[in-house]
MIVOGU-259952 format. One record per residue: x, y, z of N, C-alpha, C in turn; residue in three letters. Coordinates in steps of 0.05 Angstrom, whole numbers, plus 5000, padded with zeros to 4 digits. Layout:
<seros>
XYZXYZXYZALA ...
</seros>
This chain:
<seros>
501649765000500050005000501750255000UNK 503750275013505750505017506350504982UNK 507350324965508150484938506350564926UNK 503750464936501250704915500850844923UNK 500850954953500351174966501851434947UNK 505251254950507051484937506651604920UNK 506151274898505551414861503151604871UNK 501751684887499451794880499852024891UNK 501652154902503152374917503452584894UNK 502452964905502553104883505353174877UNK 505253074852508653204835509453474847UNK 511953444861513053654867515653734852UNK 517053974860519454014839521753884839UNK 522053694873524453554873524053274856UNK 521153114850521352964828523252904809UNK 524152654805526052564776524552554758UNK 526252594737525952514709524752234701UNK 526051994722525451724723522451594729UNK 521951794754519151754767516951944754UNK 517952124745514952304719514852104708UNK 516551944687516351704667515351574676UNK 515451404698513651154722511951174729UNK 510251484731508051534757505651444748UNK 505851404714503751254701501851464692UNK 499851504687497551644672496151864692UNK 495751724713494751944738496952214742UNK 500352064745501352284750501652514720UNK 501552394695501252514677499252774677UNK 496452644688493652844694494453074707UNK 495952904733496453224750498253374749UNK 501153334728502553464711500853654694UNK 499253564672498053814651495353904671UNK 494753874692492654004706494254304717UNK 497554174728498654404747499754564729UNK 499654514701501154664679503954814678UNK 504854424692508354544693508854304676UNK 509854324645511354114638513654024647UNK 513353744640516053554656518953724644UNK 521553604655523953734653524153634622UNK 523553454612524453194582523253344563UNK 520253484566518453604545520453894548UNK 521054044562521954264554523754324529UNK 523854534510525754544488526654844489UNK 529154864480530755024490530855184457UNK 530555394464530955634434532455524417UNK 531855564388534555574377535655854368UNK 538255834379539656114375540956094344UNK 541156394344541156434314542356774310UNK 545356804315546857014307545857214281UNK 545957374281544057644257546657784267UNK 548857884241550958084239550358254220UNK 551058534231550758714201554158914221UNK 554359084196557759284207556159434223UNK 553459484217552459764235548859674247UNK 549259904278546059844280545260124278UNK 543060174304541660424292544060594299UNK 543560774295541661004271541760994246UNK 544060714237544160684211541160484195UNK 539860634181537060594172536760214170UNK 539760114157539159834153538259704186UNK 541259764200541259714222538959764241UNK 536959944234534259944254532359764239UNK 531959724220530459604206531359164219UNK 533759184212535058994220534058864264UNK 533959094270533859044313531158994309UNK 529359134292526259024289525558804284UNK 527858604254526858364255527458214276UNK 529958274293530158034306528758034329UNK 527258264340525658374358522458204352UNK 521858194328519458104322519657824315UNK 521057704308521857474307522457404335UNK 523557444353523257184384520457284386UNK 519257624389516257634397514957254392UNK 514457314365511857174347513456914346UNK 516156764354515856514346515556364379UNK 515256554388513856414423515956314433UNK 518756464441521756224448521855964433UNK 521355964415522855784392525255794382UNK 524956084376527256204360528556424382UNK 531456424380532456734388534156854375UNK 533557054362534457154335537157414360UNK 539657384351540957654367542057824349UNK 541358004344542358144330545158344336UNK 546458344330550258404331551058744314UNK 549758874316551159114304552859264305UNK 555359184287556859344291559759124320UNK 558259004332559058884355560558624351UNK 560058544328560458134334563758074307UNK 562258324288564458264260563558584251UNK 566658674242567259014232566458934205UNK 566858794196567058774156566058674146UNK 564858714121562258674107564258274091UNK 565858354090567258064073567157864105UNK 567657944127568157814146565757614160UNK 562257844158560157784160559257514136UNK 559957504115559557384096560457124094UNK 563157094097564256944102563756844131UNK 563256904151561856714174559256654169UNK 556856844158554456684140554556504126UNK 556756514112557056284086558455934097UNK 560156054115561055774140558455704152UNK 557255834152554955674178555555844220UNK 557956084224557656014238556356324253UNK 555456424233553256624232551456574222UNK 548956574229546956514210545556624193UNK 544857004200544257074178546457484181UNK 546457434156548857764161547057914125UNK 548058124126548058364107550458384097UNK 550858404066554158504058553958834061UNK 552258924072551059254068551559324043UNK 553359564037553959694012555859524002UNK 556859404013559359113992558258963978UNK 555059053971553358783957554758653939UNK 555258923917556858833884558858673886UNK 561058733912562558583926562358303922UNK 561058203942560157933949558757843924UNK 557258043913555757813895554858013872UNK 556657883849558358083822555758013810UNK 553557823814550357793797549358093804UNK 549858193829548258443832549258653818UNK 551758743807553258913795551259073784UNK 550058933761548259003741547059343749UNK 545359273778544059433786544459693791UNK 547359673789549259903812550160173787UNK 549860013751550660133730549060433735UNK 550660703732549060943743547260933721UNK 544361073738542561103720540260903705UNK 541260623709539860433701538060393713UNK 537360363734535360433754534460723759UNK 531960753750530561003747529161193775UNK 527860973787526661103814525760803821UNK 525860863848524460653874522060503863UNK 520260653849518660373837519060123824UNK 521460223798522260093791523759933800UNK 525559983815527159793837525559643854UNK 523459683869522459543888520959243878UNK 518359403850517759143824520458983822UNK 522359043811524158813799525658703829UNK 526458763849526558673867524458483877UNK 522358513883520058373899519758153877UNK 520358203849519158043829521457813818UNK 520857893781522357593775525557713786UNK 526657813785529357913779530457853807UNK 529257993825529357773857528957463866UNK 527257363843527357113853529656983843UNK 530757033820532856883807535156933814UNK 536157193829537257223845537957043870UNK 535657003881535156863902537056583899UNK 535256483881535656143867538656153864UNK 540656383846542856263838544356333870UNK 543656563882545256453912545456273928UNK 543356213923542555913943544855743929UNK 543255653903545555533882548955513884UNK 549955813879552155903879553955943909UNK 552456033927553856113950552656003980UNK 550355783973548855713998547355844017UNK 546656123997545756304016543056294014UNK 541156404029537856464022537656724036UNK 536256884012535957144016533057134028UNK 533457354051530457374065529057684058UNK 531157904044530158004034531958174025UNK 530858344007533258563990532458843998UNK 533758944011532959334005535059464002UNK 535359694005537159913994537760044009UNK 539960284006540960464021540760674001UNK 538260693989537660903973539561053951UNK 538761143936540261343906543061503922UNK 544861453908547861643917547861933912UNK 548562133922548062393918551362453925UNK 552362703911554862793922554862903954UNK 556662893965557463113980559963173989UNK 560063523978563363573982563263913991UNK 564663973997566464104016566864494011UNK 567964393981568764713969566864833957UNK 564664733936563164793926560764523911UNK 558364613911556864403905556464323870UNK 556264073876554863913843552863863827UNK 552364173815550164083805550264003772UNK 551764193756552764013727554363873724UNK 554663763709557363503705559763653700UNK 559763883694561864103687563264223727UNK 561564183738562264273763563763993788UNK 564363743769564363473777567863463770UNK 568863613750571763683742573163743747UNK 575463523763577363533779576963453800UNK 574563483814574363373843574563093850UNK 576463033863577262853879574862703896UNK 573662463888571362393899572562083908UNK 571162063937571761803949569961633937UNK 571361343923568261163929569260923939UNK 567460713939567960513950568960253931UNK 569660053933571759993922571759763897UNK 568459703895567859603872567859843842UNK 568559683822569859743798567359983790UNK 564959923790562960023781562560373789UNK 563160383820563960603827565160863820UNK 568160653818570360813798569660883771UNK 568060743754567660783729564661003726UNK 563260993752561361253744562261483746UNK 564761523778564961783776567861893753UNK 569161713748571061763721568961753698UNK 567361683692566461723669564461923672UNK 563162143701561462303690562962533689UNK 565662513695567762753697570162823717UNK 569062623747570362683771573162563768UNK 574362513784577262353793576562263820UNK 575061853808573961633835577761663849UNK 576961583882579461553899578761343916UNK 578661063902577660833916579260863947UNK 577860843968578160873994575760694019UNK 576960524031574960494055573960604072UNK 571760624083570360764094572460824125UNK 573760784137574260774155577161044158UNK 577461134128580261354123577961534113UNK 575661534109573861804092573762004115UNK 572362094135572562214151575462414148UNK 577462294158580362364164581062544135UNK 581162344120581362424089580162694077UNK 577562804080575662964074577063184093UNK 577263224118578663364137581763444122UNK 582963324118585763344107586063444084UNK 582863474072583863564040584763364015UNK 585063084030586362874007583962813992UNK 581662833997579462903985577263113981UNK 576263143961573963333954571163283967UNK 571563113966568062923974567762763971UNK 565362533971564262353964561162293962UNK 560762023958557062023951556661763973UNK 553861893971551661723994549061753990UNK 548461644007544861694001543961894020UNK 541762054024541662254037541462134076UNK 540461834081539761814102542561774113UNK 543661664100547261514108549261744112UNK 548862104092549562274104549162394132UNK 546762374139545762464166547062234188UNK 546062044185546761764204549961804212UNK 551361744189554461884189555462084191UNK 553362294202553862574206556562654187UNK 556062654157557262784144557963094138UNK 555563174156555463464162557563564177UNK 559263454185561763624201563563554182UNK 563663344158566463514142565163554108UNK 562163634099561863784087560563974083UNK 560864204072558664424065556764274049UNK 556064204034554664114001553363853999UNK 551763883998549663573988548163613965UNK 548763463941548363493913546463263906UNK 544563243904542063113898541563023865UNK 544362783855543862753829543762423827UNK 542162303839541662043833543661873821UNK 546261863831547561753801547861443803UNK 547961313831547960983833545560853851UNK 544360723843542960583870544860383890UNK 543060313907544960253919542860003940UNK 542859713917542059503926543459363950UNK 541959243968543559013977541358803991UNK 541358604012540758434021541358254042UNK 539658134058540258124081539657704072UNK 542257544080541557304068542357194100UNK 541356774095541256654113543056394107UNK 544256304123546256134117544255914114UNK 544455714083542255634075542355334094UNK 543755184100542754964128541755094145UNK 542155254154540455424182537555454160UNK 537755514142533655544130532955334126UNK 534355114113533354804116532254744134UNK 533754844154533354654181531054774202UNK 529755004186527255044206524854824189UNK 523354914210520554734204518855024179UNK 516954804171514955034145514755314158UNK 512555284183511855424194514555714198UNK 516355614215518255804215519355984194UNK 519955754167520556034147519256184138UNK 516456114146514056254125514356554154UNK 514956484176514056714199517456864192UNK 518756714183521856844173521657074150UNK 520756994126519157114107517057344109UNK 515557254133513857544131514857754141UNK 515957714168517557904182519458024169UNK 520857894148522958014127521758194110UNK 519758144096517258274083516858554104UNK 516058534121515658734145517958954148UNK 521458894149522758914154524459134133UNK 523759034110524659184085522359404077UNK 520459334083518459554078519359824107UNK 519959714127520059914140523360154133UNK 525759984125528060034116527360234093UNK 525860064071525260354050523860554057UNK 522460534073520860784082522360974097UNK 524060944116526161014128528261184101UNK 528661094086531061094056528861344042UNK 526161234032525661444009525161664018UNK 523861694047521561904067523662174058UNK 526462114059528162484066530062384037UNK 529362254021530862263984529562443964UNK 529262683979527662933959529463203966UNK 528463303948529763563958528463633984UNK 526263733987524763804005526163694034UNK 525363484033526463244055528563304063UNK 530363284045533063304041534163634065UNK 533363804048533864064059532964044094UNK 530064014099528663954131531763854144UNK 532463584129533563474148536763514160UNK 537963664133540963714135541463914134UNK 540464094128541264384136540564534159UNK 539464484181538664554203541564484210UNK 543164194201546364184207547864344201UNK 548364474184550464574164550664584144UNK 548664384133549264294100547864454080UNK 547964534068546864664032546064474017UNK 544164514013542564253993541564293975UNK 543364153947541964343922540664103899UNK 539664093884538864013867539863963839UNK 541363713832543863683808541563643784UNK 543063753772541663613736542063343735UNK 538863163736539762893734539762883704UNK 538463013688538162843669541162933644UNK 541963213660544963213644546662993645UNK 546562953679548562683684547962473669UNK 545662283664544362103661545262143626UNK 545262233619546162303585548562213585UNK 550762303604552962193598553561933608UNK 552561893625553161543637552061373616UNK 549361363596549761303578551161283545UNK 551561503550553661533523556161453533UNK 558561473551559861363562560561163585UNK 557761053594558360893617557660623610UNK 554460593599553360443600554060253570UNK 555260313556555960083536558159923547UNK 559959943557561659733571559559483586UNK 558059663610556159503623554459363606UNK 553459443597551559203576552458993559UNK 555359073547555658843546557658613562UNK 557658713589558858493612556358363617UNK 554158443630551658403630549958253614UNK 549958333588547958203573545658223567UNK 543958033576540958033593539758163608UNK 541758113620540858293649540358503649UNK 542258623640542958943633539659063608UNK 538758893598537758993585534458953592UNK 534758653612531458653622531658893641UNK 533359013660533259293673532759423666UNK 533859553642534259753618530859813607UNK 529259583601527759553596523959553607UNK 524959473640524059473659521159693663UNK 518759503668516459783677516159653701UNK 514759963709514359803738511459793737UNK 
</seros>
């Protein structure tokens, strides 16, 4: 009588693992009555590293603390997404390459897109990309999915979504850019894919491939004139303390994407990627909104000259004349296809 008495004793916390398994069906009852699962049923998160070079105030980087914020919300401690900005890995090749090992799971190449992945080049040709509609359609659409496919394919990656760091605009120091005639001689920083160098040498300037980490210093010293950005990445980077001038001439977009080391996407269940997917969906919409809201003049002016800055308005479509007469025949035919379903592109 004493061992049924026991088995029939309410489960307390000092209980084994051995005797929950033994207590038979009754003690099972009064387990899901007291609504404490046994120690064996418990399951432990899966963790899941998120790297980008930057967090907020850099537009990707807030867009980025949201997914992973909304993702542990909504997958109920399933998932714990940590997001690393700026904190875990400095470099866009460094993030990539631990995504692409497996021992990050999902990272951003930020502005190194062309970098990492010479399929996106295409996009970056100045001028080929007209405005955000058009980019967002061929993004969301076919030109994104096939994208998608050959990374997976090519580099094991899975893209959870693509956005931008918005249209490049000058900004420099001595005087502003608004014709291509005013672009002559100046010493312009860019970044260190080929494509770069060949818009601002071919709309007139002299490119001074440089990493981001000597621009500051550089611009101060005079070893440069200026450089281009998008209007939110000037503010974020408080480019307002080493220039007078923000020149508003659309000349590159400036794609990229936030991918997932593709065993880590295998390896969730349906459910999870589809709640991975929407939140990414969620995530990019909030990023461009963030990107297009101050890419106007109007905007533009509100937001950077209350700093210091002068904000003027370039001739796009002078520029845009010459990047095709001199830019864009090289690119089309490295490209091909590509170059010309863009080219071609409605939104």
């Amino acid at each position: 009588m004493t061992n049924i008495k026991n088995s029939l004793r309410p489960i307390g916390p000092q209980m084994s693992r051995r005797r929950i398994l033994t207590s038979g069906s009754a003690g099972m009852a009064a387990i899901l009555a007291s609504g404490r699962a046994p120690v064996y049923a418990q399951t432990t998160s899966k963790k899941m590293d998120f790297a980008n070079i930057l967090g907020a105030p850099d537009v990707g980087g807030i867009a980025m603390e949201f997914f992973a914020k909304e993702m542990n919300e909504r997958s109920k401690g399933e998932l714990d997404v940590r997001f690393h900005g700026g904190t875990l890995l400095a470099k866009e090749m460094e993030i990539m390459n631990a995504v692409k090992s497996g021992n990050v799971a999902i990272g951003s190449p930020a502005g190194a897109a062309a970098t990492v992945f010479p399929e996106m080049g295409a996009l970056l040709v100045p001028y080929l990309i007209k405005d955000y509609a058009q980019a967002y359609a061929m993004m969301n659409g076919k030109i994104g999915d096939t994208l998608d496919k050959a990374f997976q394919e090519k580099y094991k990656l899975k893209v959870l979504y693509f956005f931008d760091y918005g249209f490049r605009h000058f900004w420099t120091n001595g005087s502003a850019i608004v014709e291509p005639k005013d672009l002559r001689g100046k010493k312009i920083r860019v970044q260190l894919a080929k494509v770069f160098s060949d818009t601002i040498n071919g709309l007139g300037g002299n490119a001074v491939p440089m990493a981001w980490g000597e621009v500051v210093s550089a611009a101060k010293q005079g070893v440069i004139d200026g450089g281009d950005l998008p209007v939110a990445n000037i503010d974020a980077l408080k480019i307002y303390e080493v220039a007078k001038f923000c020149s508003l001439t659309y000349h590159n977009y400036g794609p990229t994407c936030v991918v997932m080391n593709l065993e880590s996407w295998n390896g969730l269940k349906p459910e999870q990627q589809k709640l991975f997917l929407d939140v990414s969906r969620e995530a990019q919409g909030k990023v461009r909104n963030l990107i297009e809201s101050v890419d106007n003049l109007e905007s533009a002016k509100k937001l950077l000259e209350p700093k210091g800055m002068t904000v003027v308005q370039g001739n796009v479509e002078a520029f845009r004349k010459i990047a095709q007469e001199k830019i864009w025949p090289a690119y089309k035919t490295q490209f091909g296809a590509l170059f010309e379903e863009i080219a071609n592109f409605k939104a």
